[in-house]
C-alpha positions in Angstrom: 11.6 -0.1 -8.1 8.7 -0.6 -10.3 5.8 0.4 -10.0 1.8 -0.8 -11.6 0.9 1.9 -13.5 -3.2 0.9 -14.1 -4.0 4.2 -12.7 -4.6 3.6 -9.0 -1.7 5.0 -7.8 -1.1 7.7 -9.7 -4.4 9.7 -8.7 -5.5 10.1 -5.1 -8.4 8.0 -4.5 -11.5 9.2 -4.2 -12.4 8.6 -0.5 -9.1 10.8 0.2 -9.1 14.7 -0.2 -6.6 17.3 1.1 -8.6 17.6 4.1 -8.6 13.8 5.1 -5.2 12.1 6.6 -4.3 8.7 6.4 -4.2 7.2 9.8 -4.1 4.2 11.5 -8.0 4.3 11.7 -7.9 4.2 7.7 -5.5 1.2 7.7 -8.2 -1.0 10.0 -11.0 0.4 8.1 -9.5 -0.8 4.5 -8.2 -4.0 6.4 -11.6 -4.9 7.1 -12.8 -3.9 3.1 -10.6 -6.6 1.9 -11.2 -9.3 4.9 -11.0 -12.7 3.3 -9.2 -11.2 0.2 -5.6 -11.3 -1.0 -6.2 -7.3 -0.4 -4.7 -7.7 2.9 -1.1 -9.0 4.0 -2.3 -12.0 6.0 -4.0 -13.6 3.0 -1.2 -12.7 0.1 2.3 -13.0 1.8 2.5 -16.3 0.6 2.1 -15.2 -3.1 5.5 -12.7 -2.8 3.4 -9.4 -1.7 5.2 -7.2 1.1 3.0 -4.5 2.3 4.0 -1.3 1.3 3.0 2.4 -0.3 2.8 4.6 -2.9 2.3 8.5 -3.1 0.2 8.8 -5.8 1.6 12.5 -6.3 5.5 11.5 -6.9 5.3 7.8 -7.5 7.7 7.6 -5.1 7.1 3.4 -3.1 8.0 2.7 -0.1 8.0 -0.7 2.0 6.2 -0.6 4.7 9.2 -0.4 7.9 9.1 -0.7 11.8 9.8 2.6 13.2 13.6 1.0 13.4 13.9 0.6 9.5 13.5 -3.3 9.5 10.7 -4.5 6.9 7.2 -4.8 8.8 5.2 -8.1 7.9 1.6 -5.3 8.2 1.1 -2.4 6.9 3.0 0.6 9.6 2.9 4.4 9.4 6.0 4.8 11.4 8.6 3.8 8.8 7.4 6.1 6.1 9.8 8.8 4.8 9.4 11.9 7.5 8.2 13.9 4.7 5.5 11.6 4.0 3.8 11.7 8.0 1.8 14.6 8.9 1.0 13.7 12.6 2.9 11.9 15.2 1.6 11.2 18.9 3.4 12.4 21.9 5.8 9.3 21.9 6.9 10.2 18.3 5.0 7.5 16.5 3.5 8.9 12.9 -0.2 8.6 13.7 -1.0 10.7 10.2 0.6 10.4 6.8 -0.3 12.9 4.0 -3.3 12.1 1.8 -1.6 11.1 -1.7 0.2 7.9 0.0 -1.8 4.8 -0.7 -1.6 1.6 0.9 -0.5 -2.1 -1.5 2.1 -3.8 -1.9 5.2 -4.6 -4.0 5.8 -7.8 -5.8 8.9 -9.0 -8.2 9.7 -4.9 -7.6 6.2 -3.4 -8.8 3.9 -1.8 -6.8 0.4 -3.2 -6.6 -3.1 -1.7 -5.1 -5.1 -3.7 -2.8 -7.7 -4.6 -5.5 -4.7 -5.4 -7.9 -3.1 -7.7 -5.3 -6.4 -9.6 -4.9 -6.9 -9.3 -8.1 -3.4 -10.7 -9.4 -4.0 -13.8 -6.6 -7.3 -14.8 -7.4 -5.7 -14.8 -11.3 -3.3 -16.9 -10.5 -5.2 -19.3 -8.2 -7.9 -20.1 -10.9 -5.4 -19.8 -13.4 -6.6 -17.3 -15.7 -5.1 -14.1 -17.0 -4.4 -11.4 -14.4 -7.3 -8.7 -14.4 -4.3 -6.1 -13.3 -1.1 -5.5 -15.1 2.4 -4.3 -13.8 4.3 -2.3 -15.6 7.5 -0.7 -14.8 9.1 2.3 -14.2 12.7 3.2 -14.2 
């Protein structure tokens, strides 16, 4: 898989430290950052972006999966690699992931950021060169 090397997701974002999870509260919270933008998997789908994630401290992407493995139209924590979640409620649902996973999504098999998804949409939709780059990795 490949996977946009512009930085973003290959140093942990600012507003995550070692002391802050991902959770589902982060999901909502950066759902409603990119409400109305191709930042969120409602408004890019139709352009080829599946959600998905990338730890920014292996490179390692993942698509984002139901609990049972099948490809999830929405960002999920329960599909994530085991080593990957941090918390899981009581019915064994991951409810925390480990702060270096970032959420995107992956394209023609290279991972983009939010911004990079909107950014790579609204390029294409007024037809000017995209303001994010992909590159890929082997």
């Amino acid at each position: 898989m490949a996977i946009n090397k512009d930085v973003s997701c290959l140093t942990i974002p600012e507003k995550q430290t070692a002391d802050q999870l991902f959770t589902k509260a982060s999901l909502e919270k950066e759902n409603l950052a990119f409400c109305g933008t191709s930042g969120v998997s409602r408004e890019n789908s139709g352009n080829g972006f599946r959600p998905a994630f990338c730890d920014s401290e292996t490179g390692r992407v993942e698509i984002s999966r139901f609990q049972n493995g099948q490809p999830a139209p929405v960002h999920m924590l329960e599909g994530l690699p085991e080593c990957w979640i941090v918390e899981w409620d009581a019915t064994s649902k991951a409810t925390a992931i480990k702060h270096t996973v970032i959420s995107g999504f992956v394209r023609d098999n290279c991972f983009y950021t939010r911004v990079q998804a909107a950014d790579a949409v609204l390029a294409e939709t007024t037809q000017q060169p995209e303001l994010s780059i992909a590159i890929a990795f082997a």
